[in-house]
N, C-alpha and C positions, 0 to 999 in steps of 0.2 A: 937558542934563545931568540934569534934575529927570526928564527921561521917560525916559533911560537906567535909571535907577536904579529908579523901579516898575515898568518893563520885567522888571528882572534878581528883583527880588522878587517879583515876582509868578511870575516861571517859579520861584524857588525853593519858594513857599509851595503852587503845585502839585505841585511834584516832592515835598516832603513828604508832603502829603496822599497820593498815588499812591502812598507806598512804605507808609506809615501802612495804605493800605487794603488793598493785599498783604500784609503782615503782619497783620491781624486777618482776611482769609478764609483763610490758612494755617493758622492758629492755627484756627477754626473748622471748617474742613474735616477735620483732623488730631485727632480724639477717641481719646483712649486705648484701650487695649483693655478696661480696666476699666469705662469710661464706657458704653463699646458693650454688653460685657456687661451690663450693670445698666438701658440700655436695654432690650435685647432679655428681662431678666429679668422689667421690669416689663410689659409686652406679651403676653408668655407664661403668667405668673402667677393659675391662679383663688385663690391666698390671699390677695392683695389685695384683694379686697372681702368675704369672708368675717369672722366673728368666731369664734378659735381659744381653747379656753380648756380649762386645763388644770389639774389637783383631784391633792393628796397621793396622792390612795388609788389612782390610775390613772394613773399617767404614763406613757405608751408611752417602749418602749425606745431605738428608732431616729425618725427622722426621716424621716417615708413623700412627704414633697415632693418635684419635683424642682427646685426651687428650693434653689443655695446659700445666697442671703442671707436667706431665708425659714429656711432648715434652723438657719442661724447664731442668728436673734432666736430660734427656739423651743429651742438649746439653753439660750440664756441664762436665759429666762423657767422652764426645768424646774430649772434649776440654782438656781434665785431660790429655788423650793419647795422643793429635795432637793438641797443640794451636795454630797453622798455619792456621787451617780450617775456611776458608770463616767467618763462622756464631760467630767465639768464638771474640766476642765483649765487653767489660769490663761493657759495662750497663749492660749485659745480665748473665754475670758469675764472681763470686768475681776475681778481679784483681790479686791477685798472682796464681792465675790457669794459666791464660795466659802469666802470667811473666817467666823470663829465670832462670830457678834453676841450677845454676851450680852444684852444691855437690848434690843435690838431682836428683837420676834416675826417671824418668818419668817409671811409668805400661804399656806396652803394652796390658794388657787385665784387662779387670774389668766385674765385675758382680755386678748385684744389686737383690733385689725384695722388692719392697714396703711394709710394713709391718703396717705401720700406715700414716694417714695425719690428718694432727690437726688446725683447722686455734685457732688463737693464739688473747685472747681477746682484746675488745678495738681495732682493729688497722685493718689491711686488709689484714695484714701478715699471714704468715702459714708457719710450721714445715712438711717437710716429712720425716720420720723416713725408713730406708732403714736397710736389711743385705744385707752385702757388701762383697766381697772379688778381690782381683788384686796381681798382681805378680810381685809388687815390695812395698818398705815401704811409700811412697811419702808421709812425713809426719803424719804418721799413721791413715791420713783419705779416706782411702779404704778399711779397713778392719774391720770386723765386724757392730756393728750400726753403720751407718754413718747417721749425720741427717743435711739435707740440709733447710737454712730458704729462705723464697719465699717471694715476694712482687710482686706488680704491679707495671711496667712503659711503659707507651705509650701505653695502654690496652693488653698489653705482658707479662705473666710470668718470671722473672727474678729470680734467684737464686744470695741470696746477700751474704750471707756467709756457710761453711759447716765447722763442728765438729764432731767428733767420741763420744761416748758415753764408758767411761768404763765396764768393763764388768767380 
């Protein structure tokens, strides 16, 4: 009776494991189409190891990348210096970038370089992790990590919130 019974457990604690392991290479095999892109973006990408850096007095109009998610951090970052400009629209960059800071000085210049991008599981979202620096404090998210999170709307890169990372 006692070896019927580790018999019957033991086939079950296989047969768990065997579905357990089909469901995690389904799950693995099966990457979003966000995921793929954001692979394939990071692959493609020479602004990833560049450092882009961007001054009041000259901010280009358009975004000459062909990177979405690259196009997306530098709108944000132009929008940080000059929330006036044409493109800085609240779907497209968290809303107190384009808000009016009274007590807080706006940077004139900023720099970045991409250092990681991560899409972020379960969801369509992604993290790009940036060293940063600008020449003012504007809430101490220009300097050093700055990590911006990304999502999609209206098939557009959108930057929905940004954090510093201690250090």
């Amino acid at each position: 009776m006692l070896k019927k019974t580790f018999t019957i457990l033991g086939f079950i604690i296989i047969f768990a494991l065997a579905v357990s392991l089909i469901f995690y290479m389904q799950n693995k095999a099966t990457m979003s189409e966000t995921q793929t892109a954001v692979a394939d973006s990071i692959s493609e990408t020479a602004e990833a190891d560049a450092i882009h850096t961007y001054k009041a007095e000259n901010l280009p109009a358009e975004c000459q990348s062909d990177s979405d998610i690259f196009c997306a951090i530098e709108r944000t970052v132009k929008c940080t210096i000059n929330p006036e400009l044409n493109n800085c629209d609240k779907k497209f960059v968290p809303p107190f970038v384009v808000g009016k800071a009274i007590d807080t000085e706006r940077p004139t210049e900023i720099s970045f370089r991409i250092t990681k991008i991560k899409p972020l599981p379960e969801s369509d979202n992604i993290s790009v992790y940036t060293q940063s620096d600008c020449n003012a404090l504007w809430f101490g998210l220009c300097k050093g990590t700055v990590v911006y999170s990304l999502t999609t709307k209206n098939n557009e890169w959108a930057v929905t919130n940004i954090f510093a990372l201690e250090e």
